[in-house]
ZAVEXFI-488351 format. One line per field, with one value per residue (C-alpha): residue in one letter; z, x, y negated. Coordinates in pm, 1 decimal. Each point is the difference from the previous one (the first is absolute). Layout:
BEGIN
residu: c(a, ...)
Z: c(Z, ...)
X: c(X, ...)
Y: c(Y, ...)
//
This chain:
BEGIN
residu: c(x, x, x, x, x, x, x, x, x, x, x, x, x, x, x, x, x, x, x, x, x, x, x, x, x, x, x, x, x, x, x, x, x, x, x, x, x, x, x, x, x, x, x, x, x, x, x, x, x, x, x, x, x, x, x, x, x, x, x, x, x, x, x, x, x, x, x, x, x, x, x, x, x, x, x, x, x, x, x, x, x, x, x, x, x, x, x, x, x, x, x, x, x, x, x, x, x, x, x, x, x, x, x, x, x, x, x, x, x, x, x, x, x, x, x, x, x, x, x, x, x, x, x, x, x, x, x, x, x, x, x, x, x, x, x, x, x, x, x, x, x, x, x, x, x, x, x, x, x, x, x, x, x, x, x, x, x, x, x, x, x, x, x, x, x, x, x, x, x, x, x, x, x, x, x, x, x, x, x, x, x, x, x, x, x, x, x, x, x, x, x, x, x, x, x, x, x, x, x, x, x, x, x, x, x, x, x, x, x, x, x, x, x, x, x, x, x, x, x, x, x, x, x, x, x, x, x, x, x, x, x, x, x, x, x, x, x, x, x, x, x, x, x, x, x, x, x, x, x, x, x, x, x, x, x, x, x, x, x, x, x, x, x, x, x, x, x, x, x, x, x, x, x, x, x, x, x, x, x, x, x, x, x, x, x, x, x, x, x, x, x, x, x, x, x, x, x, x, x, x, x, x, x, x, x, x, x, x, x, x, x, x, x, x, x, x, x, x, x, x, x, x, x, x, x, x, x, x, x, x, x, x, x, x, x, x, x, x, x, x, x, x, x, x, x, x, x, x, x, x, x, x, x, x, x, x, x, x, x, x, x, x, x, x, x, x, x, x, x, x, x, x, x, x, x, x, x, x, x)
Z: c(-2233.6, 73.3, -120.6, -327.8, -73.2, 46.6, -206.5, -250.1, -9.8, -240.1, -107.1, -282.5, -333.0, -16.5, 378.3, 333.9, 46.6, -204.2, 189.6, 72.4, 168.1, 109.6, 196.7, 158.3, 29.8, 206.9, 221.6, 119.6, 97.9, 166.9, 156.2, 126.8, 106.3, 253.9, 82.1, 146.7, 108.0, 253.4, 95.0, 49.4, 208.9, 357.9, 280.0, 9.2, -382.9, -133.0, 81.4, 70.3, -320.4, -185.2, 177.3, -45.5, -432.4, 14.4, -158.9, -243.3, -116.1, -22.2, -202.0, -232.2, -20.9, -149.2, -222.7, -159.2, -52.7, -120.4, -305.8, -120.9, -134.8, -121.2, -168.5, -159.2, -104.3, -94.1, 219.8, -60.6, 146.5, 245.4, 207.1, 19.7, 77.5, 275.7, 185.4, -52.5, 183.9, 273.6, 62.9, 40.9, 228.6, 208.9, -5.4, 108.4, 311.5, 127.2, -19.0, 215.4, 182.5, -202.3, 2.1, -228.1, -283.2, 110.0, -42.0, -319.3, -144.0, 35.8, -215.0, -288.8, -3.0, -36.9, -215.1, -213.0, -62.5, -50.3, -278.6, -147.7, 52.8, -174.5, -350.4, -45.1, -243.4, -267.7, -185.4, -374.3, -23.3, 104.7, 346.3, 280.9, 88.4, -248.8, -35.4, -27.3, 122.5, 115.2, 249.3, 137.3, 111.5, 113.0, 222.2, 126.1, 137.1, 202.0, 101.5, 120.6, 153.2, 229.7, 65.1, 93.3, 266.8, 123.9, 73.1, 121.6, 261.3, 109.0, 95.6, 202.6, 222.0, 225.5, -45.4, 266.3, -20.7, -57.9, 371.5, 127.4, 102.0, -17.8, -87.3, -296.3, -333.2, -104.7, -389.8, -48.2, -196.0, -251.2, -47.2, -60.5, -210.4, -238.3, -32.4, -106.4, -235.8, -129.2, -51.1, -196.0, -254.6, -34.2, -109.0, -224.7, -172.0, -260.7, -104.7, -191.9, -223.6, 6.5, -50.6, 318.1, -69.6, 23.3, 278.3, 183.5, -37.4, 133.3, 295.0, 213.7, -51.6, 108.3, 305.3, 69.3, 38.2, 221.8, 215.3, 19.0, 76.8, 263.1, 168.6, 73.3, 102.0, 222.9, -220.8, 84.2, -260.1, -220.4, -9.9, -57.1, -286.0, -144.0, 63.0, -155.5, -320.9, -30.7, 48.7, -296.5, -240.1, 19.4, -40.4, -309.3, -162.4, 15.5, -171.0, -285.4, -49.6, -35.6, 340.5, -241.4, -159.6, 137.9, -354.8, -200.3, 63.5, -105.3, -339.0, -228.3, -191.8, 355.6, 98.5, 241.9, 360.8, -140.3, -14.4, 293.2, 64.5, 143.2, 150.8, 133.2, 245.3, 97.9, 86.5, 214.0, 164.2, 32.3, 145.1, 264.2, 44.6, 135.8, 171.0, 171.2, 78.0, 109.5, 260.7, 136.3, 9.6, 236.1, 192.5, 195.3, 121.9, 126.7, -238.7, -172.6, 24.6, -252.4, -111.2, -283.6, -92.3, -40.9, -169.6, -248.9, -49.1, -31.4, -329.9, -178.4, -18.3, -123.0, -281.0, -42.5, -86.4, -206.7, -231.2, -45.0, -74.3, -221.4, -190.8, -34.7, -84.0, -291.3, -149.0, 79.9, -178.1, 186.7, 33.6, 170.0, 280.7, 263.3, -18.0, -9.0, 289.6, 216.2, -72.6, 41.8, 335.7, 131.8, -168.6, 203.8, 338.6, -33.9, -59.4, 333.9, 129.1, -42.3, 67.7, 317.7, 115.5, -151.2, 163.5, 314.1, -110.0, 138.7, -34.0, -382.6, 59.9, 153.1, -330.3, -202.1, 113.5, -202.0, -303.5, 150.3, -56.9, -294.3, -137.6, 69.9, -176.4, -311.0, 50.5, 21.6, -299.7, -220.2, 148.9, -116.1, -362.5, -21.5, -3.1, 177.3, 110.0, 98.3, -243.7, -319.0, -284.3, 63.6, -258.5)
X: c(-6900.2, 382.0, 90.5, -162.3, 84.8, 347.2, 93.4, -109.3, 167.9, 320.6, 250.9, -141.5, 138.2, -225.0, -68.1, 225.9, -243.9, -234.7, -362.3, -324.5, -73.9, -324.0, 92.1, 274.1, -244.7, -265.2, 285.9, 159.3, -349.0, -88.9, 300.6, -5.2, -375.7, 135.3, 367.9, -287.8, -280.6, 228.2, 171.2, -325.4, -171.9, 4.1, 179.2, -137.4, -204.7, 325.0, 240.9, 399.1, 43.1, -147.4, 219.1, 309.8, -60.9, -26.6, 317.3, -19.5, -305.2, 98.0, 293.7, -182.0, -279.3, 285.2, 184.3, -333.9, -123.1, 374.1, -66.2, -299.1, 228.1, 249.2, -246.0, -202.8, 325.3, 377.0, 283.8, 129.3, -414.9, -83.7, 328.6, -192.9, -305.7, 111.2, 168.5, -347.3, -166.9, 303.1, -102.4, -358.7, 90.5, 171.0, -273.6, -232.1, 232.7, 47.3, -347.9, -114.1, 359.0, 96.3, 351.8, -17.9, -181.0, 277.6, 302.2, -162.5, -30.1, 367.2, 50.5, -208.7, 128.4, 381.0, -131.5, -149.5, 321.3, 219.5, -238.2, -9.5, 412.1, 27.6, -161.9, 228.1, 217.6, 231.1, -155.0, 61.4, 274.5, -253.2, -139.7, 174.2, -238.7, -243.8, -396.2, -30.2, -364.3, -128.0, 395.5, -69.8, -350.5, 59.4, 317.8, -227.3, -269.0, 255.7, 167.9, -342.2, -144.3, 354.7, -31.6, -414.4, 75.6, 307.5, -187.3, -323.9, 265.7, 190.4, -374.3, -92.3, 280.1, 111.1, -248.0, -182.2, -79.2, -394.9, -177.9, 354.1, 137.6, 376.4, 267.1, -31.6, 135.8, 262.3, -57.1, 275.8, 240.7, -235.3, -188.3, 355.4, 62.1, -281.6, 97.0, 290.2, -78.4, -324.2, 207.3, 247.7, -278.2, -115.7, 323.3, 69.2, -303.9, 202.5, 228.2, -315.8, -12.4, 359.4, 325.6, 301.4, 45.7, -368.0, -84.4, 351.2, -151.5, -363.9, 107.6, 156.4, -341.0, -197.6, 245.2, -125.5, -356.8, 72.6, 237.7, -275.3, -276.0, 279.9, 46.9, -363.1, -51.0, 299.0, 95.7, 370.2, 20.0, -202.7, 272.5, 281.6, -144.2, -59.2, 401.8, 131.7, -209.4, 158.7, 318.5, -157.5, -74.9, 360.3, 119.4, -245.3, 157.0, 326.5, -117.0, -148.6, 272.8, 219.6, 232.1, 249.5, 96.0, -223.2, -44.1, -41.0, -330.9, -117.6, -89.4, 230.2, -306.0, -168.4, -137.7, 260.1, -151.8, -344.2, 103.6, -58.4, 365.8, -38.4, -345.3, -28.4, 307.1, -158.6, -321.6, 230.7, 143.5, -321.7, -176.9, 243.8, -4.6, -379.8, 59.2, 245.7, -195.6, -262.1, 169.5, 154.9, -332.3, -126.6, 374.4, -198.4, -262.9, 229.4, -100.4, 279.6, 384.1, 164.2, 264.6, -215.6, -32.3, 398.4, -39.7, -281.9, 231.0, 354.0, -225.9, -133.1, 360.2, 107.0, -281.1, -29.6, 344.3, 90.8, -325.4, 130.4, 353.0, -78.9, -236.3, 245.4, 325.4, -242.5, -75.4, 234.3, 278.1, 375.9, 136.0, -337.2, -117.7, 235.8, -220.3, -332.2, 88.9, 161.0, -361.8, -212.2, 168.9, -70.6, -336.9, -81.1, 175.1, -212.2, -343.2, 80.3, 48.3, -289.4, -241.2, 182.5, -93.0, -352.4, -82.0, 172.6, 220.0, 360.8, 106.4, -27.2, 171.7, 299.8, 24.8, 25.6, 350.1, 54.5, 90.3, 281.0, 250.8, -215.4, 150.7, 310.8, 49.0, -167.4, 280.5, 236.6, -92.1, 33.2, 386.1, 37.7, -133.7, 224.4, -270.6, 80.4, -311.5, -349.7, -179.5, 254.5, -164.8, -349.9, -81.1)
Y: c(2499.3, -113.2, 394.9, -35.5, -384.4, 5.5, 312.3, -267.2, -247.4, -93.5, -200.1, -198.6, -157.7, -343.4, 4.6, 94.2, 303.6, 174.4, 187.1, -1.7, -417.6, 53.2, 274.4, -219.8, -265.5, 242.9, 159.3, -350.5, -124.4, 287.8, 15.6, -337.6, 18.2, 308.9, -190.6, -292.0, 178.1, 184.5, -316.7, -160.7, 310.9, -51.4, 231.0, 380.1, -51.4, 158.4, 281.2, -17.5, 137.8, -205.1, -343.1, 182.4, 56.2, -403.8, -47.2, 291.9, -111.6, -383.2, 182.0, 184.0, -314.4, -242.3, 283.5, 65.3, -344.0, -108.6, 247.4, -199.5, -297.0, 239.4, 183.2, -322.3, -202.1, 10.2, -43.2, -355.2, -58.0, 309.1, -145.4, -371.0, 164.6, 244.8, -327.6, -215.8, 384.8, -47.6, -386.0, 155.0, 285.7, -255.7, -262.4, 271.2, 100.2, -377.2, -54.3, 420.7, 1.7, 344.4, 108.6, 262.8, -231.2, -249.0, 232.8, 150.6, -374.9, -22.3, 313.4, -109.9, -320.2, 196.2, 235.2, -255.7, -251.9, 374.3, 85.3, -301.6, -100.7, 399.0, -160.4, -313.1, 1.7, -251.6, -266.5, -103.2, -287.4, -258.1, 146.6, 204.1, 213.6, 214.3, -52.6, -350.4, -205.6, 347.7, 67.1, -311.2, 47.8, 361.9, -97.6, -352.4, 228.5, 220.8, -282.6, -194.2, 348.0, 13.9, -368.1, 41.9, 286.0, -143.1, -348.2, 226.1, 194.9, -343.7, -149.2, 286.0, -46.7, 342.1, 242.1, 209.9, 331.5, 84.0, -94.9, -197.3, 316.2, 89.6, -251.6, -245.4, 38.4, -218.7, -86.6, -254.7, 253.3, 104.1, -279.0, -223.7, 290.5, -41.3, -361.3, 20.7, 261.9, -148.7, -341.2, 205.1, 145.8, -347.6, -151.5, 323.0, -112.5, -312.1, 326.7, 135.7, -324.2, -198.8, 40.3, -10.3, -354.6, -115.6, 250.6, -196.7, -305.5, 92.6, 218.3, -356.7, -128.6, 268.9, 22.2, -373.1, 90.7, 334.8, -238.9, -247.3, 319.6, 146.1, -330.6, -55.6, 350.5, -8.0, 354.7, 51.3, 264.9, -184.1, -306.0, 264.9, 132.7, -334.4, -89.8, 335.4, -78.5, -312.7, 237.2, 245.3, -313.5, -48.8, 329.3, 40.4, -274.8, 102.2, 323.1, -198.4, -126.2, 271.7, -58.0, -135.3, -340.5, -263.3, -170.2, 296.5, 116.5, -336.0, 28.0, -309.2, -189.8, 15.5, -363.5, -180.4, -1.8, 166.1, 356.3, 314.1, -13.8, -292.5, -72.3, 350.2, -69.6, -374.7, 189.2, 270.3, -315.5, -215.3, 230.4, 130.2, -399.1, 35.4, 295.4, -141.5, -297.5, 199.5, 213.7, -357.8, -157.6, 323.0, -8.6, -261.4, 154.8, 254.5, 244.6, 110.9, -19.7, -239.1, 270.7, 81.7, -366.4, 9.7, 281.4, -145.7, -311.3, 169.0, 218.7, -311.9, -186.1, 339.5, 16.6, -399.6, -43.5, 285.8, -43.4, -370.2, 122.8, 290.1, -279.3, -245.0, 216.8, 161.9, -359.1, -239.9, -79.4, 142.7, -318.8, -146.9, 322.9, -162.5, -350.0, 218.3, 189.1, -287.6, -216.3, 344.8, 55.9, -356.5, -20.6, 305.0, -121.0, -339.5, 201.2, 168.5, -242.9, -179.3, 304.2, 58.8, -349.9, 21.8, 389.9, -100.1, 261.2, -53.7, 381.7, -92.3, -298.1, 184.3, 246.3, -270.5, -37.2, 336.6, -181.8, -184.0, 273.9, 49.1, -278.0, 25.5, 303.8, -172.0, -253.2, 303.2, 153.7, -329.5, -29.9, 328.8, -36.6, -327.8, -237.2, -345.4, -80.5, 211.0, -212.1, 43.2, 45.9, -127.8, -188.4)
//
């Protein structure tokens, strides 16, 4: 059957491959009737042969069956389809310890995301990424399939071989492996539909909820990947805004303190805020070190004060930006202040006294334009 089916088979125009499905449909299930009727036989019902073919018949059970999607359905959806087949193939081996179905999970699920990363390409002005509504579904379901198997794997803990023979299998390297690359399909996902500057101000909230998931799962990966996206949001809106002057991106008739110039860095800084909260309020338990909550804090000074100065350079008068920023910077200090005491918080306390020197360089700068006073010409 194999010699005559796969002399068929194609590379299509509409579809990955082009042949005859039901005869991929027959040969995958009776394929995988034989792969588990000889697993399932008992010693001396079936030769030494036949046990050592196993793997070449697990082999040529997955290739066949992974030609039904690409036969049925276009790249940008056989890739999310062959990863929702991997989460299967691995749901199958947790539940009849199978290493073979395991290991041949973890190559769909690649497969899957490689197909599917191969059909992305440039958006129109408006959106990143090509495809729209249908770019975002496709890349959630690869995303959710990676994030099902690797969740599946982390509950089974090490896994024995069939009968608790032989040493266990450690799964922690692919299954944190899936995570992080099912988390990254996810957050690809507001590429499909916005722009840099709105995907820069959604990725620091998404990296709130996986912090909060990664926390209660005690997921170190997890909580790294939900850090470097706050990293990413960053990054993402320095792109959209060119690297270059920090008010000319903003367009002029833009409305003072309403625009994406500015809110997108306040939500950068807000939500490193949280993060950073977050990672302090598990510090206690013993959890986690507080070098990341330094971290978190040192980025949302960074992003809080340069939104506020880019804002108020763009829309206040010359003579009046020294005033702003002198009663922004205390404004800010005396916020801090008050959270610290109310989170029992001193770490933000003790960053507060960043905007000392802050200051004085304000202070600085008015010397140098000649101005007598900080507050000269507020009116």
């Amino acid at each position: 059957s194999a010699v005559y089916f796969l002399p068929e088979l194609k590379f299509g125009a509409d579809t990955v491959l082009e042949g005859p499905v039901l005869s991929a449909v027959l040969l995958s299930v009776s394929a995988g009737i034989t792969y588990w009727l000889i697993n399932r036989a008992k010693a001396g019902w079936v030769t030494e042969i036949e046990l050592t073919l196993r793997p070449l018949l697990v082999a040529f059970f997955a290739f066949v069956l992974a030609t039904i999607p690409m036969i049925l359905l276009p790249a940008e959806w056989a890739g999310p389809a062959l990863a929702v087949l991997g989460a299967g193939f691995i749901f199958t081996a947790m539940r009849w310890p199978d290493r073979r179905l395991l290991n041949t999970g973890w190559v769909y699920q690649v497969a899957g995301g490689c197909l599917f990363l191969g059909t992305l390409h440039a958006g129109l002005a408006d959106t990143v990424l090509a495809d729209s509504w249908p770019g975002l579904v496709a890349t959630c379901l690869v995303g959710v399939a990676m994030l099902a198997a690797s969740t599946m794997v982390r509950r089974k803990g090490p896994w024995m071989n069939p009968g608790g023979t032989g040493a266990s299998l450690n799964l922690a390297a692919p299954e944190h492996l899936a995570l992080l690359v099912g988390l990254a399909f996810i957050n690809l996902a507001p590429l499909f539909v916005l722009p840099w500057r709105y995907s820069a101000m959604i990725w620091p909230l998404a990296g709130i909820v996986i912090l909060l998931w990664a926390i209660h799962l005690r997921h170190a990966t997890a909580i790294l990947f939900a850090l470097g996206l706050q990293a990413i949001a960053g990054l993402a809106h320095v792109h959209a805004r060119g690297g270059g002057d920090v008010v000319a991106m903003v367009p002029v008739d833009a409305t003072a303190f309403l625009n994406n110039g500015f809110i997108g860095p306040l939500i950068i800084a807000v939500a490193a805020v949280v993060c950073a909260w977050l990672l302090h309020r598990d510090t206690r338990e013993g959890v986690i070190v507080s070098t990341f909550g330094w971290i978190g804090l040192i980025w949302a000074g960074f992003w809080w004060g340069f939104g506020w100065c880019a804002e108020i350079v763009r829309v206040t008068p010359m003579l009046q930006v020294t005033a702003a920023l002198t009663a922004t910077m205390v404004a800010t200090a005396w916020l801090m202040n008050w959270l610290s005491r109310r989170l029992d918080w001193p770490h933000l306390l003790k960053s507060s006294a960043v905007y000392l020197p802050v200051l004085a360089l304000i202070v600085m700068d008015s010397k140098v334009r000649g101005l007598a006073h900080p507050l000269e010409g507020w009116n």
